[in-house]
FIZABA-781383 format. One record per residue (C-alpha): residue in three letters; x, y, z; residue number from 1. Coordinates in pm, 1 decimal. Example, Ala and Ser with C-alpha at 12.3 -4.5 7.8 and 13.67 -1.06 7.14 Angstrom:
REM FIZABA-781383
+--------+----------+----------+----------+-----+
| residu |        x |        y |        z | num |
+--------+----------+----------+----------+-----+
|    ala |   1230.0 |   -450.0 |    780.0 |   1 |
|    ser |   1367.0 |   -106.0 |    714.0 |   2 |
+--------+----------+----------+----------+-----+
END
This chain:
REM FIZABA-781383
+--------+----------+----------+----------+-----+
| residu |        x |        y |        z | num |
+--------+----------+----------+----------+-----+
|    unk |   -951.5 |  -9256.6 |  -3653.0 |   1 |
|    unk |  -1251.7 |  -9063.2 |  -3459.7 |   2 |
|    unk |  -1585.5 |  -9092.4 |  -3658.4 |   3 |
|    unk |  -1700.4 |  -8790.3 |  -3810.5 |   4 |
|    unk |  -1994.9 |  -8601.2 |  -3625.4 |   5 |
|    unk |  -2349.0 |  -8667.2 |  -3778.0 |   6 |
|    unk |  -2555.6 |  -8330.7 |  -3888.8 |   7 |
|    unk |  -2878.7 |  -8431.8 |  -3705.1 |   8 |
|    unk |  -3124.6 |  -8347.4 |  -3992.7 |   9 |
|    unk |  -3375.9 |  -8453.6 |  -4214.3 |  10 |
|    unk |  -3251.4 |  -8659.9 |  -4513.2 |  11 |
|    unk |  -3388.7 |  -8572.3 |  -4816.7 |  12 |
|    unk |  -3212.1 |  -8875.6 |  -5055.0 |  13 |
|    unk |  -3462.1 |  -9186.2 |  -5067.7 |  14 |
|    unk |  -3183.1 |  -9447.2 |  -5092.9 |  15 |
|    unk |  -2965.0 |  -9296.0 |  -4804.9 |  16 |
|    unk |  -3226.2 |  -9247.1 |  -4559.1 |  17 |
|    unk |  -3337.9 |  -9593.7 |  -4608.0 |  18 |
|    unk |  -3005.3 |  -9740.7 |  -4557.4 |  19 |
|    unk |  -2994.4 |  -9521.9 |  -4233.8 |  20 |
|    unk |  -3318.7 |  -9654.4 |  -4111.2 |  21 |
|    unk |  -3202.3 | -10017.0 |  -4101.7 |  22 |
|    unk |  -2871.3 |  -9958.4 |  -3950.7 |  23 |
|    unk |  -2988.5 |  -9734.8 |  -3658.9 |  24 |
|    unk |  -3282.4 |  -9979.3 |  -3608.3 |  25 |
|    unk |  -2983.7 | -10278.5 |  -3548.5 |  26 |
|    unk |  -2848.6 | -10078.4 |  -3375.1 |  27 |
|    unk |  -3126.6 |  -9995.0 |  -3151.4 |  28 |
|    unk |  -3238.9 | -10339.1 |  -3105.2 |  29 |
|    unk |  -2898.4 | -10465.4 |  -2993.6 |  30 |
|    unk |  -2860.1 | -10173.3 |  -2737.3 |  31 |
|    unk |  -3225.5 | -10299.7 |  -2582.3 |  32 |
|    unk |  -3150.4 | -10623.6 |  -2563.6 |  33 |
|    unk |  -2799.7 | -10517.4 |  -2382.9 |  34 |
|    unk |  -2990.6 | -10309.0 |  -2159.3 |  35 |
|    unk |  -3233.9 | -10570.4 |  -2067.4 |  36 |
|    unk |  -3010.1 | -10846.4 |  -2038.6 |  37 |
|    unk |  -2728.9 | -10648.0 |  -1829.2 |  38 |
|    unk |  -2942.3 | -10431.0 |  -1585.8 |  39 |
|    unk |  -3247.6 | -10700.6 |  -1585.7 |  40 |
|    unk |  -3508.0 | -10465.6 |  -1681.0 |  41 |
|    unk |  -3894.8 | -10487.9 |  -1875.1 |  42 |
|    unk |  -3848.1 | -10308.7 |  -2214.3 |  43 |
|    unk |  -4034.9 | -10327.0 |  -2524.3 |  44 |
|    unk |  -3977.6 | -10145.7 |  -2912.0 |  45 |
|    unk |  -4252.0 | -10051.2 |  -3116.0 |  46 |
|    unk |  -4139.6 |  -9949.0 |  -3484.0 |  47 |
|    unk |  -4403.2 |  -9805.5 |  -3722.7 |  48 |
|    unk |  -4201.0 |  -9748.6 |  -4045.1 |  49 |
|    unk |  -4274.5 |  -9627.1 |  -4411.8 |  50 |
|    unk |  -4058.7 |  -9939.1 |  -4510.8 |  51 |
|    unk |  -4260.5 | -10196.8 |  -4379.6 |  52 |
|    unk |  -4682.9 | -10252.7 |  -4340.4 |  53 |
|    unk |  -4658.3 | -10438.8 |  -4009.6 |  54 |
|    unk |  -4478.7 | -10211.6 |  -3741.7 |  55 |
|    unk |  -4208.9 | -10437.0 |  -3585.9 |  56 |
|    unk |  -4225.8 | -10509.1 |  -3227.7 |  57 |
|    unk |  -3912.2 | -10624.6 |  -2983.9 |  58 |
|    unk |  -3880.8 | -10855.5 |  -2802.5 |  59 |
|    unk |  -4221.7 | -11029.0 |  -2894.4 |  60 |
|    unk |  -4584.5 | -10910.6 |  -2932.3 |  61 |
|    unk |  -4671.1 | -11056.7 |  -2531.5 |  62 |
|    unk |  -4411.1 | -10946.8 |  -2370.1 |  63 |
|    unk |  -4488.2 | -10550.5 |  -2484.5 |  64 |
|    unk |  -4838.1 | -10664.1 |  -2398.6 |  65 |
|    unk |  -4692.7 | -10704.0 |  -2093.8 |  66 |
|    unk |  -4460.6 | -10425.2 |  -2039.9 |  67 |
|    unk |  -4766.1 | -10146.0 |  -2177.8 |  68 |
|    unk |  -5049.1 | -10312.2 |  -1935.4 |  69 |
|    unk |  -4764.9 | -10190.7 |  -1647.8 |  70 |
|    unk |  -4765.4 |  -9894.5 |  -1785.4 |  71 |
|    unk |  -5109.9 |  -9800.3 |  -1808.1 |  72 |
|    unk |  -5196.8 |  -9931.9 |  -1432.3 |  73 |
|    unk |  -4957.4 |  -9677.8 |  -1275.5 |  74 |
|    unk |  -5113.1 |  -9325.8 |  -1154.6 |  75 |
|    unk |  -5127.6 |  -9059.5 |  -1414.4 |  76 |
|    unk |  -4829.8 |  -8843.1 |  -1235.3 |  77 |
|    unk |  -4590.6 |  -9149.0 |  -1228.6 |  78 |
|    unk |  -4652.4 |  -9198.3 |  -1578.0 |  79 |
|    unk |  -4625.1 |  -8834.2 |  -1692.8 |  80 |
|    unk |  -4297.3 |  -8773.4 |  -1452.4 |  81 |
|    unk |  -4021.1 |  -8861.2 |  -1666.4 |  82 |
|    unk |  -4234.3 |  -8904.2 |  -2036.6 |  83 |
|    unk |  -4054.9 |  -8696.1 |  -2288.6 |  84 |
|    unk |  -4234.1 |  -8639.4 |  -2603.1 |  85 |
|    unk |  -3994.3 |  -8456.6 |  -2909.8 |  86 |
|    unk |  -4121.3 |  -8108.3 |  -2815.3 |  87 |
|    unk |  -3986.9 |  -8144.6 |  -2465.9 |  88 |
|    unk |  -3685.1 |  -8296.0 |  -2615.5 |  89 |
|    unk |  -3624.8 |  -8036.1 |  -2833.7 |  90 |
|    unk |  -3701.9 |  -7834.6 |  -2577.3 |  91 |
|    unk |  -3460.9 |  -7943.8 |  -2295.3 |  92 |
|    unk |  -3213.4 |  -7926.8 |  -2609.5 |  93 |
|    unk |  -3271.3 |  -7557.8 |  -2696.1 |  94 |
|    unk |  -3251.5 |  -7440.6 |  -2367.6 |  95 |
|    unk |  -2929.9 |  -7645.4 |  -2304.6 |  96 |
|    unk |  -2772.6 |  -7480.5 |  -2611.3 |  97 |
|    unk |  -2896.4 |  -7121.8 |  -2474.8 |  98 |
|    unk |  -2727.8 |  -7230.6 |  -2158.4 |  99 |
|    unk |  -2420.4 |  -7283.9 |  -2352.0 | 100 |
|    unk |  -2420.2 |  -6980.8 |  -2562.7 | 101 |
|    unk |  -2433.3 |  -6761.2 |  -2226.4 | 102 |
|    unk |  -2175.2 |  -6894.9 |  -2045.8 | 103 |
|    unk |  -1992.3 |  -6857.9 |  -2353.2 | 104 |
|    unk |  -2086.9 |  -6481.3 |  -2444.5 | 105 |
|    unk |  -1984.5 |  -6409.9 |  -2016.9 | 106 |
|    unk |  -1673.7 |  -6583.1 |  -2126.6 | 107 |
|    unk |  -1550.5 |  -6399.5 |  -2463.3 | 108 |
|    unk |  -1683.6 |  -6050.2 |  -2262.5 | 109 |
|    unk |  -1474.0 |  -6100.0 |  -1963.7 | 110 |
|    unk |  -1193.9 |  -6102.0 |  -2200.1 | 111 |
|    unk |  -1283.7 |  -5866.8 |  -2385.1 | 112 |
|    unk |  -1300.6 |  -5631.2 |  -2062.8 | 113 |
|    unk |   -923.6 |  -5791.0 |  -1938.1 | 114 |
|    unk |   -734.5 |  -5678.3 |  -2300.8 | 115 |
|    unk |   -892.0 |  -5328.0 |  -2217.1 | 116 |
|    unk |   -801.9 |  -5286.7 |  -1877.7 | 117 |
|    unk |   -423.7 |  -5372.2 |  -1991.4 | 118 |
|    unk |   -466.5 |  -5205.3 |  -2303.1 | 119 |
|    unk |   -575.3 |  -4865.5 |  -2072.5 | 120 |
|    unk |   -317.9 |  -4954.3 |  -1771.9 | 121 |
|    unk |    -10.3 |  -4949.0 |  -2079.2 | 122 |
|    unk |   -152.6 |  -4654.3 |  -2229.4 | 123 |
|    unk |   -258.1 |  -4450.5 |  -2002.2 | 124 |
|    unk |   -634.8 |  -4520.2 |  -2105.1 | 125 |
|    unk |   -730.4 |  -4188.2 |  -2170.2 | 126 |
|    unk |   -842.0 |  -4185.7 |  -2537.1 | 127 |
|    unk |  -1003.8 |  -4532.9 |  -2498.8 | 128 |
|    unk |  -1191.7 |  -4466.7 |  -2203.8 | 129 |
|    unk |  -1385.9 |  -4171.3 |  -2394.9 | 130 |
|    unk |  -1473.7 |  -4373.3 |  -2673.7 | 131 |
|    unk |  -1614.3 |  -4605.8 |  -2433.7 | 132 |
|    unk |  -2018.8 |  -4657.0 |  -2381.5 | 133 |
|    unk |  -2234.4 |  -4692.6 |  -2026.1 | 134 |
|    unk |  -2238.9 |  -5081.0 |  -2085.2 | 135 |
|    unk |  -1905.8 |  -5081.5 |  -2168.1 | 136 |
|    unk |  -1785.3 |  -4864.9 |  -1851.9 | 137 |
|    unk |  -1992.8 |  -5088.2 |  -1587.3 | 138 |
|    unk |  -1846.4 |  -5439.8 |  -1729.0 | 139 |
|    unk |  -1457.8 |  -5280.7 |  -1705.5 | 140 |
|    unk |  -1551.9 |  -5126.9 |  -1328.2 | 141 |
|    unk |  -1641.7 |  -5460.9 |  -1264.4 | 142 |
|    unk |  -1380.9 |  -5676.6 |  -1361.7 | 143 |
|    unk |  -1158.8 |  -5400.6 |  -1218.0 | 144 |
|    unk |  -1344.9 |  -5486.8 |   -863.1 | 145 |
|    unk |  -1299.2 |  -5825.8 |   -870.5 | 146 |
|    unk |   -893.8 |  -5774.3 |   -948.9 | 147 |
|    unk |   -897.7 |  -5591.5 |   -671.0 | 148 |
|    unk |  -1050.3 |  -5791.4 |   -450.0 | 149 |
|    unk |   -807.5 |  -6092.4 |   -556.8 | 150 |
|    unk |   -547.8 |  -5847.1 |   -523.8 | 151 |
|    unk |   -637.0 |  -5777.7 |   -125.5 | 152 |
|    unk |   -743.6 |  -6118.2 |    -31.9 | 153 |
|    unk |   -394.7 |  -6265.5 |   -188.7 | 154 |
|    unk |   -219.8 |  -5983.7 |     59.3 | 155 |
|    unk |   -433.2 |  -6059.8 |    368.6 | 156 |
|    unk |   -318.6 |  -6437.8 |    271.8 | 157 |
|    unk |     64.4 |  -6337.9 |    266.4 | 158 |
|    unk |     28.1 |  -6134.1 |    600.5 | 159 |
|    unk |    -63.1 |  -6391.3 |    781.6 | 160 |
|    unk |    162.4 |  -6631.3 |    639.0 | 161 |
|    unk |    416.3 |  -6401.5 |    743.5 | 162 |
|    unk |    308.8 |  -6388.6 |   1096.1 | 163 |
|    unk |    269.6 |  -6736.6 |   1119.8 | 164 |
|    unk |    580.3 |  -6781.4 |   1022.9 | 165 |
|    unk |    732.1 |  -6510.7 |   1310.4 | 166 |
|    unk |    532.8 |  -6651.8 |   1554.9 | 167 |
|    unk |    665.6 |  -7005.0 |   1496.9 | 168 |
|    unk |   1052.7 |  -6877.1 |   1478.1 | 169 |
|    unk |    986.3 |  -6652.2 |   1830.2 | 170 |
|    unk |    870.7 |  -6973.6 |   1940.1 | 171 |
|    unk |   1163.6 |  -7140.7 |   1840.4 | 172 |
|    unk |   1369.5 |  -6898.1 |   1956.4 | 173 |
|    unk |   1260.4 |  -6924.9 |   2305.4 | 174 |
|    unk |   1270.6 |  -7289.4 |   2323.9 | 175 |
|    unk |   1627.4 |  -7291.6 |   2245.6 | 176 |
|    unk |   1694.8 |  -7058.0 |   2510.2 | 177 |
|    unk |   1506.7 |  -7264.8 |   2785.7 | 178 |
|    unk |   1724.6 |  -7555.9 |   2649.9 | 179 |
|    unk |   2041.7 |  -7359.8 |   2669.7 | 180 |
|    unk |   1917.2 |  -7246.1 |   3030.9 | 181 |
|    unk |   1813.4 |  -7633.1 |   3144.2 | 182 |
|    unk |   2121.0 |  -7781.1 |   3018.3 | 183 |
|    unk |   2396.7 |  -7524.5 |   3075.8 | 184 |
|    unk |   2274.0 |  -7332.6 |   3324.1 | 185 |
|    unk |   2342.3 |  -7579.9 |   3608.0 | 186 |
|    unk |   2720.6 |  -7615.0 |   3516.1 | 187 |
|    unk |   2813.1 |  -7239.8 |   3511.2 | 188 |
|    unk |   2659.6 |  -7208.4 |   3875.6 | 189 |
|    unk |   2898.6 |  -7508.6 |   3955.5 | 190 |
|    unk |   3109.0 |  -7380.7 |   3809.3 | 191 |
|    unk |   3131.8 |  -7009.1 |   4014.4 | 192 |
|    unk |   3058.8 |  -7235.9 |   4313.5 | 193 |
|    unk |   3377.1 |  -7437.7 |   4238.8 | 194 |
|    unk |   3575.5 |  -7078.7 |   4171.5 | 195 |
|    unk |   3469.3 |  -6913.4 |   4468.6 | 196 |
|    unk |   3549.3 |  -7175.6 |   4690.3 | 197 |
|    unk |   3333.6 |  -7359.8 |   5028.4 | 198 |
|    unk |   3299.3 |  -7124.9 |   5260.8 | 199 |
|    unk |   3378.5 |  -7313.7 |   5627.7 | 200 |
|    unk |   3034.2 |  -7164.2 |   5822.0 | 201 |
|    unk |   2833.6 |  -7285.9 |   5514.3 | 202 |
|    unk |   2981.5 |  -7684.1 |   5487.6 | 203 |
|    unk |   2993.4 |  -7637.8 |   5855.0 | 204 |
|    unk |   2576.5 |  -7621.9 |   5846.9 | 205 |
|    unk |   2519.5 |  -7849.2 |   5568.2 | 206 |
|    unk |   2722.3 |  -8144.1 |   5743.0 | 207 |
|    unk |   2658.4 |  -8059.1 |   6101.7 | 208 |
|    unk |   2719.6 |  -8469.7 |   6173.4 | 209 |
|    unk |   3031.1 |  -8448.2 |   5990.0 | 210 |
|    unk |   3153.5 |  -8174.0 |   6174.7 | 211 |
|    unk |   3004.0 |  -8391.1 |   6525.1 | 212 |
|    unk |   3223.2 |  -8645.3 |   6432.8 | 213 |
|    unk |   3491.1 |  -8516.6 |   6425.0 | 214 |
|    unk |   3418.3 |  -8287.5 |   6689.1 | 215 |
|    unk |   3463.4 |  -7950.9 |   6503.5 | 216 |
|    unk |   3142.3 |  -7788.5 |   6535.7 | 217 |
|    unk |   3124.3 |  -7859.6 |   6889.3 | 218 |
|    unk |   3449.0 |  -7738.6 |   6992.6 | 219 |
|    unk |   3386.1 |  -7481.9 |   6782.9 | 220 |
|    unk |   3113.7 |  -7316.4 |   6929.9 | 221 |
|    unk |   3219.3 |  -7400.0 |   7309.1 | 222 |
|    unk |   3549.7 |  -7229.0 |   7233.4 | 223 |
|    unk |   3381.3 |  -6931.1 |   7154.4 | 224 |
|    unk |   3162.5 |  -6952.6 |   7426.5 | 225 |
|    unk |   3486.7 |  -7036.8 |   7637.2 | 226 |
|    unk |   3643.9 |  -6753.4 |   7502.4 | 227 |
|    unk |   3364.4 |  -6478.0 |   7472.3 | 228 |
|    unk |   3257.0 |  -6549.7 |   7883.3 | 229 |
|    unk |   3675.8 |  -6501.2 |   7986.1 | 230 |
|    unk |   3679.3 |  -6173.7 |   7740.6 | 231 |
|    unk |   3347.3 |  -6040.0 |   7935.1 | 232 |
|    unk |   3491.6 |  -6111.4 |   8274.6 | 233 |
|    unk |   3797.2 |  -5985.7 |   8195.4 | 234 |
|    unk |   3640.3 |  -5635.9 |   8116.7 | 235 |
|    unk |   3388.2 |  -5695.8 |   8386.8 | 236 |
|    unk |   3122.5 |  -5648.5 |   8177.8 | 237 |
|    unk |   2797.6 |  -5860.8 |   8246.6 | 238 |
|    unk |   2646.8 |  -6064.7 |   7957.0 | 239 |
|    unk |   2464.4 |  -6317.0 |   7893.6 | 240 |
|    unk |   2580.5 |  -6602.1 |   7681.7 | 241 |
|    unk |   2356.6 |  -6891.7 |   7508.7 | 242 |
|    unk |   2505.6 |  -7234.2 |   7674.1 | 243 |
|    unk |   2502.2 |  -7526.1 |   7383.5 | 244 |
|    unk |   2426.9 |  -7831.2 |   7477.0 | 245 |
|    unk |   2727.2 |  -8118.5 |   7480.1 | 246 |
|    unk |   2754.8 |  -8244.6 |   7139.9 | 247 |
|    unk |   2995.1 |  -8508.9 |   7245.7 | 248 |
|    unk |   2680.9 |  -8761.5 |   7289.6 | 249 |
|    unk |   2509.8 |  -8660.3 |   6979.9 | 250 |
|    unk |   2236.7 |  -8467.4 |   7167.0 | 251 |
|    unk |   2081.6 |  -8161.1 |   7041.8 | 252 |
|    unk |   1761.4 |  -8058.5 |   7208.1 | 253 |
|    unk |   1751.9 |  -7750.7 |   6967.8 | 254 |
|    unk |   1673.4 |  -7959.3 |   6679.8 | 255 |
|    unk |   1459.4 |  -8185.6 |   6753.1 | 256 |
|    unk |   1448.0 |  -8325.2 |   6414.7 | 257 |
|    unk |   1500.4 |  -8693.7 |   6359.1 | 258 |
|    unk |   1745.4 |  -8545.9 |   6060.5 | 259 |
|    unk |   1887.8 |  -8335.7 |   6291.5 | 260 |
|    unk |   1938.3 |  -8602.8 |   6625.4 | 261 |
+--------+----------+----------+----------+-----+
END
């Protein structure tokens, strides 16, 4: 069950005020000594009441001896830094509450303004808007402004989502096709390699020592030489042919490479 909220004012009955007095003094005694004994601190009470002749000092009458000659020794703008009296108490309170009551009053007025604009927007706005004031006319252009800016800045946030979002699937997009290219690419040149067939000049050049071996490159090209020298004499025509070198000791002194011996 949640205690019911005290009305902090002056009580006028004698008997209830006194029965107050002693329970929030207990209670104020036992939260110093907590405070004292938990945070290790110097504190001291001083109670003048209507109740009692002697006022009624915690802990004991040294130690607040103690705790006040502290107090006076400091400089007069350490004391007088954080000393609240009750008018600056009820001070900081009151302006507090103001505080309150304007945040509040911005509050119920920005509502206020937002069941107008939707009243006006459904209706077409044209009879309330006339019956409207200056004041009243400035707050709704306002609130209008800031929906629209929401409004645009919400958009601007989609957009680039969006693009983002493009971006990252073109991106995609591409790497699959450099994937496709790297993995499958290879085979279908094999592939029209394998249906077109070897050509004989081209595996003739890229295994020139197979071809040496076995004496096919050679004989190739000195039959042709063979041949091309009788059809030029036959016709008696004078040319010039280009004499290999004898590729039955594995010599070539046109390449000179040691790939190429």
């Amino acid at each position: 069950m949640t205690r019911k909220k005290v009305k902090l004012a002056y009580i006028t009955n004698d008997s209830a005020r006194k029965a107050t007095y002693k329970k929030r003094k207990k209670g104020f005694l036992k939260k110093m000594y907590e405070l004292t004994t938990l945070c290790e601190i110097k504190a001291c009470a001083i109670i003048y009441s209507p109740y009692d002749a002697q006022p009624e000092v915690w802990p004991s009458t040294a130690d607040a001896q103690q705790v006040l000659s502290k107090f006076r020794r400091m400089p007069e703008m350490e004391k007088s830094k954080k000393m609240v009296n009750q008018e600056e108490f009820l001070r900081q309170r009151i302006n507090k509450a103001a505080e309150q009551l304007r945040k509040l009053q911005k509050d119920n007025r920005e509502k206020e303004m937002t069941q107008l604009m939707y009243q006006c927007l459904s209706t077409g706005g044209k009879s309330l808007l006339h019956n409207l004031d200056v004041l009243d006319l400035n707050d709704l252009g306002w609130l209008i402004d800031q929906n629209l800016k929401a409004i645009y800045k919400r958009l601007e946030n989609l957009n680039k989502e969006t693009a983002a979002k493009q971006l990252l699937a073109t991106g995609a997009q591409q790497e699959r096709v450099y994937q496709d290219i790297a993995m499958g690419g290879g085979f279908e040149i094999m592939g029209t390699m394998e249906q077109v067939g070897p050509q004989p000049w081209y595996m003739e050049m890229m295994n020139p020592h197979d071809q040496m071996a076995a004496g096919g490159f050679g004989s190739n090209v000195a039959a042709a030489s063979i041949t091309g020298a009788g059809a030029g004499a036959g016709a008696g025509e004078n040319k010039m042919l280009m004499t290999f070198a004898d590729y039955s000791n594995n010599v070539n002194p046109l390449w000179s490479s040691a790939f190429f011996p």
